[in-house]
LUMTIVO-660130 format. One record per residue (C-alpha): x, y, z; residue in three letters. Coordinates in pm, 1 decimal, m for minus. Last residue first. Layout:
+----------+----------+----------+--------+
:        x :        y :        z : residu :
+----------+----------+----------+--------+
:        X :        Y :        Z :    ALA :
...
+----------+----------+----------+--------+
***
This chain:
+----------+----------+----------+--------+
:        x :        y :        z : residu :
+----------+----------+----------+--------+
:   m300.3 :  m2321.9 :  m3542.1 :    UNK :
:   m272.1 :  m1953.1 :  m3538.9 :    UNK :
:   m608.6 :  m1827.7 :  m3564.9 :    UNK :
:   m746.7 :  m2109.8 :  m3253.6 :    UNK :
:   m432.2 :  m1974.3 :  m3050.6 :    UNK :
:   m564.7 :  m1585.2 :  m3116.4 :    UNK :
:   m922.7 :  m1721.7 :  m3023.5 :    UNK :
:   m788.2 :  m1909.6 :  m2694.7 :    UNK :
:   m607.3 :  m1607.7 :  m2571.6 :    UNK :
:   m942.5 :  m1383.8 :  m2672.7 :    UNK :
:  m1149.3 :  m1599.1 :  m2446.2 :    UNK :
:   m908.6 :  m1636.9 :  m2184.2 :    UNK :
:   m859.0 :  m1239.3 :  m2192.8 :    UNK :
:  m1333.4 :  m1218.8 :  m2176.1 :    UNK :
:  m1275.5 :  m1493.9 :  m1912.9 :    UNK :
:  m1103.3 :  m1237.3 :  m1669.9 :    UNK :
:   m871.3 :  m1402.4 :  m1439.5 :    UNK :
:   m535.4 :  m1392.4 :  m1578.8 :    UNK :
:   m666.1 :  m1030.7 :  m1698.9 :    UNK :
:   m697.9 :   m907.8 :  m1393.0 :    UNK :
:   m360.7 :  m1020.5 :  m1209.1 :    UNK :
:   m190.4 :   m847.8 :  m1552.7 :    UNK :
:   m426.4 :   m537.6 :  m1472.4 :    UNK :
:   m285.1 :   m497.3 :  m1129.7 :    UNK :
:     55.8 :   m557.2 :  m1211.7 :    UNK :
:      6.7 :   m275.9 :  m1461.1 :    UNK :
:   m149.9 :    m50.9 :  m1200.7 :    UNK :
:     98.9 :    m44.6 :   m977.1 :    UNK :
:    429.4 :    101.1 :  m1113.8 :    UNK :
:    286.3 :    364.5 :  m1320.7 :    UNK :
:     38.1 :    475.5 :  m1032.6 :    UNK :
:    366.9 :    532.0 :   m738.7 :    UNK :
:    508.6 :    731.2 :  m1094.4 :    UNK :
:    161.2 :    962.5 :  m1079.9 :    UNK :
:    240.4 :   1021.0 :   m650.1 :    UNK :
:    559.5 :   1141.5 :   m716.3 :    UNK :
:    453.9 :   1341.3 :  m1026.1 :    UNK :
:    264.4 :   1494.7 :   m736.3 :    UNK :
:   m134.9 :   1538.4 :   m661.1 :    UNK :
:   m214.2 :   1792.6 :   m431.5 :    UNK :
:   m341.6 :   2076.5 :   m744.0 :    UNK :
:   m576.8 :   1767.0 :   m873.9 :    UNK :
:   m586.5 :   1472.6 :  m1082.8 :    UNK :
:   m885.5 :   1297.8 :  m1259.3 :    UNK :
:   m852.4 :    900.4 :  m1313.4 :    UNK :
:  m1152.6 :    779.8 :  m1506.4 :    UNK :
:  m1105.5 :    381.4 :  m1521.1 :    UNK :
:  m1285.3 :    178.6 :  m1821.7 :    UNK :
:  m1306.6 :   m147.8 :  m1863.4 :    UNK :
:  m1692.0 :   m129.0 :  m1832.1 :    UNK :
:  m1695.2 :     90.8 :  m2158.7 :    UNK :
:  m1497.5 :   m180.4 :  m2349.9 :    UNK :
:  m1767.8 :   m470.6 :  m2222.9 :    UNK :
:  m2054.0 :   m257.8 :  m2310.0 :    UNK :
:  m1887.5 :   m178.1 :  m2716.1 :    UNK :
:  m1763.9 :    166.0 :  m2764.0 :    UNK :
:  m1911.4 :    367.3 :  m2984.1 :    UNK :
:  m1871.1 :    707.2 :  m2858.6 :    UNK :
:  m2225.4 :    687.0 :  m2744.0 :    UNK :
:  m2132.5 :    391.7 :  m2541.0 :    UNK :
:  m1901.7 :    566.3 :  m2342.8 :    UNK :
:  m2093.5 :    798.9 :  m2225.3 :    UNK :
:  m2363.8 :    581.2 :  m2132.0 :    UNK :
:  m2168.9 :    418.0 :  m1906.4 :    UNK :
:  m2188.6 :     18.4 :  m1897.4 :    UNK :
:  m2465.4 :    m47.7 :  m1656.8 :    UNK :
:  m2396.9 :   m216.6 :  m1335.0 :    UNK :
:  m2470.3 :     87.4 :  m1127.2 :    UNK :
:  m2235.8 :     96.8 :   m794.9 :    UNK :
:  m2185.4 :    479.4 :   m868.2 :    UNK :
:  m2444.4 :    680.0 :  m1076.1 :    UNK :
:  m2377.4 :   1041.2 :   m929.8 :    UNK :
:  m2027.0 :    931.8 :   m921.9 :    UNK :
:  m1992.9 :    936.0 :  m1285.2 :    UNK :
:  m1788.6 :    703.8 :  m1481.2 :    UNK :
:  m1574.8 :    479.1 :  m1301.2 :    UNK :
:  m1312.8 :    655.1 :  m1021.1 :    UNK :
:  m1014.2 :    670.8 :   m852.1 :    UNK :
:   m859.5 :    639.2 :   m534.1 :    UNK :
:   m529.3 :    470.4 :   m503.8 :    UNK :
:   m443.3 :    370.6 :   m122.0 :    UNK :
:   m336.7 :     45.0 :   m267.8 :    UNK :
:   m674.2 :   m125.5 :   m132.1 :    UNK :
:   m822.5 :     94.3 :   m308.5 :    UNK :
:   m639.9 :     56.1 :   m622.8 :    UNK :
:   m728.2 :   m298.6 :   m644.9 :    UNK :
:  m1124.6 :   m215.2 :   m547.6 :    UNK :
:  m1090.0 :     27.7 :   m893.0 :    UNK :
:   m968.8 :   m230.5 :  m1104.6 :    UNK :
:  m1222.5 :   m447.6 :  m1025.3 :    UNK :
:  m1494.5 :   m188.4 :  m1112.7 :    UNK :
:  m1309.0 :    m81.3 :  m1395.4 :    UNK :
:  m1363.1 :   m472.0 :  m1558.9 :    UNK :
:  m1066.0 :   m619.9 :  m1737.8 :    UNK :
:  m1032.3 :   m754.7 :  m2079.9 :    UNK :
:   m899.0 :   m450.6 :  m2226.0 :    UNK :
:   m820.1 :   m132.9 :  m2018.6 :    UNK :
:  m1012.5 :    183.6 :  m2115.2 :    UNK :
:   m870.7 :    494.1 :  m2005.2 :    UNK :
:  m1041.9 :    848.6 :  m1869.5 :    UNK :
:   m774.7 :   1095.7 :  m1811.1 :    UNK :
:   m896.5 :   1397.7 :  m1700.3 :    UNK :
:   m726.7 :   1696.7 :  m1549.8 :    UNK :
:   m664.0 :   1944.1 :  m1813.7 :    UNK :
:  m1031.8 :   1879.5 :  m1936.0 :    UNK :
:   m984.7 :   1785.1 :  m2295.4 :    UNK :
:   m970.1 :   1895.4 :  m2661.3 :    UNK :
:   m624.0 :   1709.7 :  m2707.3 :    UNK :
:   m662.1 :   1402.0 :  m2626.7 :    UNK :
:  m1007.4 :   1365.5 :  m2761.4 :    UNK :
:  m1193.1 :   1105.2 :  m2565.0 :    UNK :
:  m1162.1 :    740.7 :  m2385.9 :    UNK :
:   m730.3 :    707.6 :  m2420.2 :    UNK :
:   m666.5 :    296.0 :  m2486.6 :    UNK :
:   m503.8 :     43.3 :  m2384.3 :    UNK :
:   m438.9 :   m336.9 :  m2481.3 :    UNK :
:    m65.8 :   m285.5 :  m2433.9 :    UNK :
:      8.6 :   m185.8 :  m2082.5 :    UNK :
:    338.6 :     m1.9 :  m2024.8 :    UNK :
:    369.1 :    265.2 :  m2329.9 :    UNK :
:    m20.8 :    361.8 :  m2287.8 :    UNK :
:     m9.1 :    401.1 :  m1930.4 :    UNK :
:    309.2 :    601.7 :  m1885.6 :    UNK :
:    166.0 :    848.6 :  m2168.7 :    UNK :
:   m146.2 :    866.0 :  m1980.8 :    UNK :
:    m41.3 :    968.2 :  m1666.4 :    UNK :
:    248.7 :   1182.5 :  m1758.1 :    UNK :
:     11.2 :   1333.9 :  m1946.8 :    UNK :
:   m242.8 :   1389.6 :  m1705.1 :    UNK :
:     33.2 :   1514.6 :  m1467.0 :    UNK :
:    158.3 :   1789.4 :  m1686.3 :    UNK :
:   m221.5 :   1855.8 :  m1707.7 :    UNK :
:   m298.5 :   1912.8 :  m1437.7 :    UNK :
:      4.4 :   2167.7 :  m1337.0 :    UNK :
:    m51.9 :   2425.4 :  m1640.3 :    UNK :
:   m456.4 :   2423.6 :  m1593.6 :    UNK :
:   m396.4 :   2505.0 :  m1203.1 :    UNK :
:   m139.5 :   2738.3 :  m1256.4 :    UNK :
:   m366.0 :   2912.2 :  m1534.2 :    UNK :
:   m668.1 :   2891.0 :  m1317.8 :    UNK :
:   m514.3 :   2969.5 :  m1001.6 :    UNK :
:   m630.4 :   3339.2 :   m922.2 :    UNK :
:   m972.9 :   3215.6 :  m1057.4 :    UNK :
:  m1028.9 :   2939.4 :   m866.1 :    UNK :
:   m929.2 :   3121.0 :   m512.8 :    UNK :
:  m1217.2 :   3372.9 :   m602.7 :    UNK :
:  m1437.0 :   3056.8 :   m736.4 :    UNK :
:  m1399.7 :   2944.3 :   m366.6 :    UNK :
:  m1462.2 :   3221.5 :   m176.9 :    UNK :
:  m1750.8 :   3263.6 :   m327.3 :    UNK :
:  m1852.0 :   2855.0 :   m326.9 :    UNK :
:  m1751.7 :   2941.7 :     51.6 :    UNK :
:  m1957.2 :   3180.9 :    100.2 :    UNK :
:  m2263.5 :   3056.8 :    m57.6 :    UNK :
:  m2229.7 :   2797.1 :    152.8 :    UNK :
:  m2197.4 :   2968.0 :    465.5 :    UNK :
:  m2523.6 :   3162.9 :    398.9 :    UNK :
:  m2728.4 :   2869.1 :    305.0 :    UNK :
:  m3022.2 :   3098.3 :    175.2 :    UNK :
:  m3386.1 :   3033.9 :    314.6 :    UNK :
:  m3537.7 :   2880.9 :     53.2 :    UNK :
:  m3780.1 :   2937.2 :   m267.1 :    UNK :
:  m3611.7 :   2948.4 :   m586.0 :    UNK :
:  m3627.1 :   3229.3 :   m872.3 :    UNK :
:  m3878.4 :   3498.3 :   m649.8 :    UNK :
:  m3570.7 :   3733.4 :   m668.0 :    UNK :
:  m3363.4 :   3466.6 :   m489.1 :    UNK :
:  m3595.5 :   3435.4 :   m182.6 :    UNK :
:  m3956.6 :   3529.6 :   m208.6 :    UNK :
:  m4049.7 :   3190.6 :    m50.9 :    UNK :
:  m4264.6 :   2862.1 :    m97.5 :    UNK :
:  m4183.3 :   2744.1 :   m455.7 :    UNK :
:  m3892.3 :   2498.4 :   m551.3 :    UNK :
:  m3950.8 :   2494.6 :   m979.2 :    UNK :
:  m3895.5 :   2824.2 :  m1023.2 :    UNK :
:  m4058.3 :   2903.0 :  m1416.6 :    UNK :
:  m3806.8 :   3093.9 :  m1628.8 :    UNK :
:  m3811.8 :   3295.2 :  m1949.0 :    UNK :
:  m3470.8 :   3431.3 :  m2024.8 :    UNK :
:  m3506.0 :   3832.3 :  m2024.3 :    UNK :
:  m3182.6 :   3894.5 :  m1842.6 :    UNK :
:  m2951.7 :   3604.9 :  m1866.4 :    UNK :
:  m2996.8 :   3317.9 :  m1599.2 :    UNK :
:  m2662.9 :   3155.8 :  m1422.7 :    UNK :
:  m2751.2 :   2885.9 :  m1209.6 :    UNK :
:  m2565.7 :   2839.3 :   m880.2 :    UNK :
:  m2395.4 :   2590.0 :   m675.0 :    UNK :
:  m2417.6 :   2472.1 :   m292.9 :    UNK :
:  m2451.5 :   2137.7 :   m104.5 :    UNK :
:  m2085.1 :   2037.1 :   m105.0 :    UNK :
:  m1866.4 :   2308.0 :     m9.7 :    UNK :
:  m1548.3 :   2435.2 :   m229.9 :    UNK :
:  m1237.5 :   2302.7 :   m358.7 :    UNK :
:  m1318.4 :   2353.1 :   m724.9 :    UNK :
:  m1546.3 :   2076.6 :   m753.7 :    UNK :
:  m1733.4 :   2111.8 :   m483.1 :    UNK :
:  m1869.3 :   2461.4 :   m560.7 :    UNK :
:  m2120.4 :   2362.4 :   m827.0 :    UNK :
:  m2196.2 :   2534.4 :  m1146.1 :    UNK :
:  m2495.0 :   2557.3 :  m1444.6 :    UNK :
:  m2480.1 :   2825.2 :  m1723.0 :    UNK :
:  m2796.1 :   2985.3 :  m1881.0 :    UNK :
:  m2852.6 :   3194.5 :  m2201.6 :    UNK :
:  m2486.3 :   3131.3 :  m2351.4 :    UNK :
:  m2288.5 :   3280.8 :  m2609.7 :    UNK :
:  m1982.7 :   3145.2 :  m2441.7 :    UNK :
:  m1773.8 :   3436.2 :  m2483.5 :    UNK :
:  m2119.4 :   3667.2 :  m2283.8 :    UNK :
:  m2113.4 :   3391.4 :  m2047.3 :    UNK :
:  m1739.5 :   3402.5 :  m1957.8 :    UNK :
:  m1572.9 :   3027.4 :  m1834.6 :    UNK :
:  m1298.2 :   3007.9 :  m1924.3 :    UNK :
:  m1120.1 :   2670.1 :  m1804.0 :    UNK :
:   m981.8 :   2484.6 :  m1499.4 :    UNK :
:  m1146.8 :   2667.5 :  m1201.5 :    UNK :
:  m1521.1 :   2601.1 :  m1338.8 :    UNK :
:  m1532.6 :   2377.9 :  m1613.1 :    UNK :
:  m1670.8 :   2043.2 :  m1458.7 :    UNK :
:  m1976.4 :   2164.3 :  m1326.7 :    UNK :
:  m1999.0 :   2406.8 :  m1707.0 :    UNK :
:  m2374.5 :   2223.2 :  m1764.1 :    UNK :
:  m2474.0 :   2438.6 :  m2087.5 :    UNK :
:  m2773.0 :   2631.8 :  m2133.2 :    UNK :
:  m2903.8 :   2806.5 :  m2443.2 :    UNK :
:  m3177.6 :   2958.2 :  m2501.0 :    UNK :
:  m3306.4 :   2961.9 :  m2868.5 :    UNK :
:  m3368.8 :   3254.3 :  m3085.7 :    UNK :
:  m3234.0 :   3112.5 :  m3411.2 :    UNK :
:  m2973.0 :   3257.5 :  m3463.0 :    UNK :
:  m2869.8 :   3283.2 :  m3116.7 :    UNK :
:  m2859.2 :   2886.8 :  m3077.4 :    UNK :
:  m2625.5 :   2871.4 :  m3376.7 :    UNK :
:  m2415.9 :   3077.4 :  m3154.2 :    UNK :
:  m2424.2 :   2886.2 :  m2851.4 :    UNK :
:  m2341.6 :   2594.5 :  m3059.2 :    UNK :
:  m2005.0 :   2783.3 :  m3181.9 :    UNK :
:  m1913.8 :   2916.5 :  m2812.9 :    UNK :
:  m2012.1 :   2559.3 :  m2644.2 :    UNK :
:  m1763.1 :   2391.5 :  m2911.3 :    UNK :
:  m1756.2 :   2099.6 :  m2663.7 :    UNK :
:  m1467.0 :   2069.6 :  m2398.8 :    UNK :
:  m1390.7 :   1627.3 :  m2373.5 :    UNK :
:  m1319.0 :   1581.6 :  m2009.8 :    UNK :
:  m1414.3 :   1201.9 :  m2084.3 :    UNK :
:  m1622.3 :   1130.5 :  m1751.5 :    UNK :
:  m1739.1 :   1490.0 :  m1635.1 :    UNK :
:  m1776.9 :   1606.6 :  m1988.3 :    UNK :
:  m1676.7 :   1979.9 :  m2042.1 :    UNK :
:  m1939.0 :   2233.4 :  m2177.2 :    UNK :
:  m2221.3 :   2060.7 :  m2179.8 :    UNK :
:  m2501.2 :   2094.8 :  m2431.9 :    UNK :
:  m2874.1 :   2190.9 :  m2336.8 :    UNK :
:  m3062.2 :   2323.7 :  m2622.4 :    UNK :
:  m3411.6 :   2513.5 :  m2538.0 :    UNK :
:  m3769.8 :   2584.7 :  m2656.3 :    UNK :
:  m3742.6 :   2402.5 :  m3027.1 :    UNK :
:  m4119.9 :   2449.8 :  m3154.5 :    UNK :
:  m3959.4 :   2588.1 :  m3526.2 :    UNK :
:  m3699.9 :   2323.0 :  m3473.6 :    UNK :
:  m3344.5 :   2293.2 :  m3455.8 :    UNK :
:  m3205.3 :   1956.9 :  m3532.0 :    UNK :
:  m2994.6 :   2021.8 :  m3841.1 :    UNK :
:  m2806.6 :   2341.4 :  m3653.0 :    UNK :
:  m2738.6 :   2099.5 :  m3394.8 :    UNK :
:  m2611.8 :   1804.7 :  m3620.7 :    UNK :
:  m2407.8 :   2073.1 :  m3803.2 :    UNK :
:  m2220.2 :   2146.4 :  m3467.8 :    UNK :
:  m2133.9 :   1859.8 :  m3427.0 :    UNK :
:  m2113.9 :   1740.3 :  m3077.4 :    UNK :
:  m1797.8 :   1590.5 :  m2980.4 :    UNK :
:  m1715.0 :   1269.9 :  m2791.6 :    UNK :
:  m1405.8 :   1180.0 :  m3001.3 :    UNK :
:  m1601.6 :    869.9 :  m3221.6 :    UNK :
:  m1845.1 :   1155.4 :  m3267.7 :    UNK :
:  m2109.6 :   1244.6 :  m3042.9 :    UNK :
:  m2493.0 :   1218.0 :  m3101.4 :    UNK :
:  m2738.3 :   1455.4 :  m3070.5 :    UNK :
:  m3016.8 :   1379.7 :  m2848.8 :    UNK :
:  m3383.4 :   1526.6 :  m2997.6 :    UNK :
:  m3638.1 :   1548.5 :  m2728.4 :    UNK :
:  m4042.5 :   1582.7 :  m2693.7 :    UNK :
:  m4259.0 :   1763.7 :  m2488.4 :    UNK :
:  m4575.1 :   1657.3 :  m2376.4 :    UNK :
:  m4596.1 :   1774.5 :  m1991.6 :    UNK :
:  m4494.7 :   1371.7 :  m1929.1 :    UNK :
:  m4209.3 :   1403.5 :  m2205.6 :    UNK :
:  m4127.5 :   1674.2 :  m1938.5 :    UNK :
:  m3920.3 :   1401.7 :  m1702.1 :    UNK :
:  m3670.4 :   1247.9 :  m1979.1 :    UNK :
:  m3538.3 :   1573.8 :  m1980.6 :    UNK :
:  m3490.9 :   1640.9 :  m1624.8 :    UNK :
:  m3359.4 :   1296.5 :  m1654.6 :    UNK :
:  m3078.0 :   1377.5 :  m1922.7 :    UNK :
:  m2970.1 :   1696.4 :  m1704.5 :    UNK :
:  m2891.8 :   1559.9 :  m1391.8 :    UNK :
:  m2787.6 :   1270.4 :  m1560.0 :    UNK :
:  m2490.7 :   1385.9 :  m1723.6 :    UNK :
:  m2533.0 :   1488.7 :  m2084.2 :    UNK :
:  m2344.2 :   1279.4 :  m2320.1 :    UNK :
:  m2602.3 :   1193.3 :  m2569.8 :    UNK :
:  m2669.7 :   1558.8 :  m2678.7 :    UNK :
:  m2947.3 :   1784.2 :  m2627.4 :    UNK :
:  m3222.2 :   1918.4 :  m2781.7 :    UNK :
:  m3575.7 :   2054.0 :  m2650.3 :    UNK :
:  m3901.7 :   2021.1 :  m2841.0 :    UNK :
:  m4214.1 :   2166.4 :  m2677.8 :    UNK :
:  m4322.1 :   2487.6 :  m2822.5 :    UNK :
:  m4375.2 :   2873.7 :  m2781.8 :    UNK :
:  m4697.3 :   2832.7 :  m2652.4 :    UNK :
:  m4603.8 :   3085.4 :  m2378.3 :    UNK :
:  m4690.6 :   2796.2 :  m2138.0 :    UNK :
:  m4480.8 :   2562.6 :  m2270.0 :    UNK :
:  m4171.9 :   2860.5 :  m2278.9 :    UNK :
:  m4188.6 :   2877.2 :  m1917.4 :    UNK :
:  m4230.0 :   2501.5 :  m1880.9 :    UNK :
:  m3930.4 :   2443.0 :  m2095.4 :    UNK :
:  m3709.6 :   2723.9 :  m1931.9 :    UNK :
:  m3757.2 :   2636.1 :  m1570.5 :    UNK :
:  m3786.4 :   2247.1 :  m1615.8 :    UNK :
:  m3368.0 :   2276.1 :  m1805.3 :    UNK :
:  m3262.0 :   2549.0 :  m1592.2 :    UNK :
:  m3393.4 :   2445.9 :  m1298.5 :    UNK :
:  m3332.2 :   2092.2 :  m1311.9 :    UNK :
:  m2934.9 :   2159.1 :  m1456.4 :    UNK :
:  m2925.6 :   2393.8 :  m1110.2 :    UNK :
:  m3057.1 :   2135.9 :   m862.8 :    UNK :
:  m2797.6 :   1888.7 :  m1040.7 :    UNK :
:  m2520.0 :   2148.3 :   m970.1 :    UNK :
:  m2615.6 :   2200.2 :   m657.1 :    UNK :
:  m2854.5 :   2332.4 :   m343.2 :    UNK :
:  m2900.8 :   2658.9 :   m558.6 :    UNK :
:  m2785.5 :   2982.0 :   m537.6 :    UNK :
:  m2961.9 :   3242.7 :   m887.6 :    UNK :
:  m2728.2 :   3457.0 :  m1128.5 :    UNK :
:  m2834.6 :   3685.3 :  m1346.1 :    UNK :
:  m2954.7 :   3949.9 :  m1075.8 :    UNK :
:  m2608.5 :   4014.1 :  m1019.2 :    UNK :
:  m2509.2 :   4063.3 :  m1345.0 :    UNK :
:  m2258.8 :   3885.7 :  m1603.7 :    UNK :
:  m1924.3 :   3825.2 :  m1729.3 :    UNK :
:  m1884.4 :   3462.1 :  m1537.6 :    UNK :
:  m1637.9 :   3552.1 :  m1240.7 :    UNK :
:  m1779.6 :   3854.3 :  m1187.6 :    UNK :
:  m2115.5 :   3752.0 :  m1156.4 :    UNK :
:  m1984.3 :   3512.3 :   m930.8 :    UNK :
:  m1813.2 :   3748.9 :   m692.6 :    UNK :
:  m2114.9 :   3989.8 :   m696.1 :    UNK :
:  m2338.1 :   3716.2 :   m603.3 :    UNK :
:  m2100.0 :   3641.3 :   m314.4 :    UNK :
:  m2071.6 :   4009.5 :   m201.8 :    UNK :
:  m2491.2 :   4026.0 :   m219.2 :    UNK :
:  m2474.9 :   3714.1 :      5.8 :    UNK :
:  m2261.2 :   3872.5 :    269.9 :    UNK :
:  m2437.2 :   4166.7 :    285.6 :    UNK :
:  m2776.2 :   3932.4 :    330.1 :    UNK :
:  m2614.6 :   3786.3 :    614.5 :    UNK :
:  m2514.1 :   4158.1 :    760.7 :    UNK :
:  m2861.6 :   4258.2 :    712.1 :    UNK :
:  m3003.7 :   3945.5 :    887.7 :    UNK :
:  m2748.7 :   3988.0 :   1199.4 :    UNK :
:  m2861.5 :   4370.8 :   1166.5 :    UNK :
:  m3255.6 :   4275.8 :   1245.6 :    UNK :
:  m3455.1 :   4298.5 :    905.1 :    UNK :
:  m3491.0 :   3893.0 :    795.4 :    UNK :
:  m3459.3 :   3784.4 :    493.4 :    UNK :
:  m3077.7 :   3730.6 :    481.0 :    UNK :
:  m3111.1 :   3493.8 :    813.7 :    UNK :
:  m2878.8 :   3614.0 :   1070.9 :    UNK :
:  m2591.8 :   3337.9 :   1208.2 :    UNK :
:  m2304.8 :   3559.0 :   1192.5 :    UNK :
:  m2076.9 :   3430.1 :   1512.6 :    UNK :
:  m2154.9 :   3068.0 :   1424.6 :    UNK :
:  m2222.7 :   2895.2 :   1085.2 :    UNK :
:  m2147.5 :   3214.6 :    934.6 :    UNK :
:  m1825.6 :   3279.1 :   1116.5 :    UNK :
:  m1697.4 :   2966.2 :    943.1 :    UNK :
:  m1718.6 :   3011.7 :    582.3 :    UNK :
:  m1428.3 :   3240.2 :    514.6 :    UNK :
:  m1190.0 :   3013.3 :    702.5 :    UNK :
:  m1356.6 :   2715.1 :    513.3 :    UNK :
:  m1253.1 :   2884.2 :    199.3 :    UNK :
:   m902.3 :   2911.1 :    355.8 :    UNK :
:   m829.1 :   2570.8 :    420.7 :    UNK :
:   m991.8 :   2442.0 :     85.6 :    UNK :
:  m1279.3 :   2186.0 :     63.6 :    UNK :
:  m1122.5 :   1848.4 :    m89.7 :    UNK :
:  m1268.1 :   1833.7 :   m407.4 :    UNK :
:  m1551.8 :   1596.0 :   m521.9 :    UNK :
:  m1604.4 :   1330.2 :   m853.6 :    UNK :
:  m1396.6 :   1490.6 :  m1111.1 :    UNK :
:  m1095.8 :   1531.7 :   m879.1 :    UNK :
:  m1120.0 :   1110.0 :   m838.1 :    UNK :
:   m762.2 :   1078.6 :   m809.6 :    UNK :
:   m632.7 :   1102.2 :   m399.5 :    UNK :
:   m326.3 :    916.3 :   m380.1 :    UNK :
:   m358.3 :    790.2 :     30.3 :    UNK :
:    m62.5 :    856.2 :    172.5 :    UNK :
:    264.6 :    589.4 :    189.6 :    UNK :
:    116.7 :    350.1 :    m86.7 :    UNK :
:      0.0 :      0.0 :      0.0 :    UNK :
+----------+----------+----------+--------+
***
C-alpha cells in the first residue's frame, strides 16, 4: 500500500480548501442572521450574500440578478432545463428541446421528465471523439425548439464541446441556451457573454469548495418558471432560506479558482500526461476514452482490455489509489456508461474503463507510485477475466 492515500477522483468531489472554510466559518456561528430577515445579523447575512453574487457575476461576465444559489449542480441543470421548458410551454412557444447523448444525468432525466408535460427530445450524437457537431445541432433545430442543453466539459471524458459555436447557432435562431460548465469552473474560461450562452450551471465542490451549494446563471429576459416554490428568496427564482456559509464558501472558492486557473490548468495537465503516456507505453491493450487534445486538463479516462473498472478500482483501493468509473452520481450501477457507449464503444470496453482525474495535491511522485501499480494490477486481472481467456484461446485457434 502507498505511503498517503493518492487522492484521483478530482472529477467526482474536491477536498474543501483551508481558507474557503476560514471564510465560511463565522457564518455557521458568530453571523448566524437569516438574509430575509430585518434585524442587523439578517442585514449583515444578506451583505454577505450580495458580495457572493457579486463574486460570481464577476467571475462569469454577467449581473447580479443573473445569477440564482441553488442546493447544486444537479438542482441547477433541473432548474434550468424544467424552468425554461415550462416557461416557454406555457407561452406556446413549443415543446421540443435538444441535447446531446453525453449529458450527465442531472440533465438527461430532467429531460426524460417533461415528455410527461408533452414535450419531446432530440439527443445529438457524439463523434467517435465525444464531440457534438455542430451541423447536427443546426440540423435539429426546430420551429417548436424551446431550449438546447449541451455541456461544456464532460465529467467522464473531459472532452470541452464547441459551447461558443453551438451557442451561436442557438442565437440565430432565438433559442436559449444552457450548458452544464460543473466540470469547467477553475480549470477553463468560463465568460457567459464568450460562451454565447442563455444559462450556465456550477457547483462549488469541484473547485475546492462546499458540497450542497452551486448556482444557475440566468440572462436577463430568459423565461423561467422556479420549480422549488414557498419563498420570495432569490428574486422569487427558488424558494429557501439561503445557506449563507455555503454561498460563502462557493464565493470564496471561485475567487481562489480564478487566481489559479492558469497554474492550475498548467500543473494538471503535466500530470495527465504523464499519466497517460506512462499508461499507454506499459500496458498494451489500452486505450485514451476522448479527444486528447480537446480535454479537461485533469482527465484521463482509459479503457483497459479484458478487465472490468470496477475491479480495477477495489485494487487501487486497497493500494491507497482512489479513482473513479464514470460518474459518481451513478456509482455501484452495473450499466456500462452511457458515455461511453455513445462514442461507440462496445458494453464490455466501456466497463473497462477507469476515469482518473488529478488535482493541485497530486505529485509526479504520486503519478510514478500509479505507473508502477497498475500494470501488475491489470496483468492479475486479466489472468482471471474470461473475456482475456477468451481472446487467448481465439488468437491460438487463428494460429493453429
Amino acid at each position: 500500500m502507498t505511503n498517503r492515500t493518492i487522492y484521483l477522483d478530482h472529477a467526482a468531489t474536491t477536498a474543501l480548501d483551508p481558507r474557503v472554510l476560514e471564510a465560511m466559518l463565522p457564518y455557521f456561528t458568530q453571523q448566524p442572521g437569516n438574509p430575509s430577515s430585518i434585524h442587523h445579523p439578517g442585514r449583515t447575512a444578506l451583505q454577505a450574500l450580495d458580495d457572493a453574487r457579486e463574486v460570481v457575476a464577476l467571475a462569469l461576465g454577467a449581473k447580479l440578478r443573473e445569477v440564482i444559489f441553488t442546493g447544486g449542480g444537479s438542482e441547477a441543470n433541473n432548474l434550468a432545463i424544467k424552468g425554461v421548458a415550462l416557461a416557454q410551454q406555457q407561452r406556446g412557444r413549443g415543446n421540443h428541446i435538444i441535447t446531446s447523448a453525453i449529458e450527465h444525468h442531472a440533465v438527461l432525466h430532467a429531460v426524460e421528465y417533461l415528455a410527461q408535460f408533452g414535450f419531446t427530445a432530440t439527443i445529438l450524437p457524439v463523434d467517435a471523439h465525444g464531440f457534438v457537431r455542430p451541423a447536427d445541432l443546426r440540423a435539429a433545430l426546430r420551429a417548436d425548439t424551446v431550449l438546447v442543453s449541451v455541456m461544456y466539459a464532460n465529467n467522464e471524458i473531459g472532452v470541452i464541446q464547441p459551447v461558443a459555436e453551438l451557442g451561436a447557432i442557438c442565437r440565430e435562431h432565438g433559442v436559449p441556451f444552457h450548458t452544464d460548465a460543473v466540470q469547467a469552473l477553475g480549470s477553463l474560461p468560463v465568460n457567459v457573454q464568450d460562451l454565447n450562452v442563455d444559462l450556465l450551471s456550477l457547483t462549488a465542490h469541484k473547485f475546492y469548495g462546499p458540497k450542497g451549494v452551486g448556482a444557475l446563471y440566468v440572462r436577463r429576459g430568459t423565461p423561467l418558471l422556479p420549480q422549488l416554490n414557498g419563498g420570495g428568496q432569490e428574486r422569487r427564482r427558488r424558494a429557501g432560506t439561503e445557506n449563507v456559509p455555503g454561498i460563502v464558501g462557493l464565493a470564496a472558492a471561485l475567487s481562489l479558482a480564478e487566481e489559479q486557473r492558469d497554474w492550475y490548468a498548467t500543473h494538471c495537465t503535466a500530470l495527465r500526461e504523464h499519466l497517460i503516456d506512462g499508461i499507454l507505453e506499459r500496458i498494451p491493450g489500452t486505450r485514451l476514452n476522448g479527444d486528447r487534445a480537446q480535454r479537461l486538463p485533469n482527465n484521463a479516462n482509459l479503457a483497459f482490455d479484458y478487465i472490468e473498472g470496477e475491479s480495477m478500482l477495489l485494487l487501487l483501493d486497497q493500494q491507497g489509489i482512489c479513482a473513479g468509473s464514470g460518474s459518481a452520481c451513478t456509482s455501484g450501477s452495473l450499466d456500462p456508461s452511457h458515455v461511453l457507449t455513445a462514442l461507440g464503444r462496445t458494453p464490455e470496453e466501456a466497463i473497462s474503463s477507469v476515469r482518473f482525474t488529478v488535482g493541485k495535491a497530486v505529485t509526479h511522485a504520486d503519478i510514478d507510485q500509479v505507473l508502477e501499480l497498475v500494470p501488475g494490477m491489470v496483468a492479475r486481472l486479466r489472468a482471471v477475466s474470461p473475456l482475456s481467456q477468451e481472446h487467448a484461446a481465439t488468437l491460438s485457434a487463428v494460429e493453429t
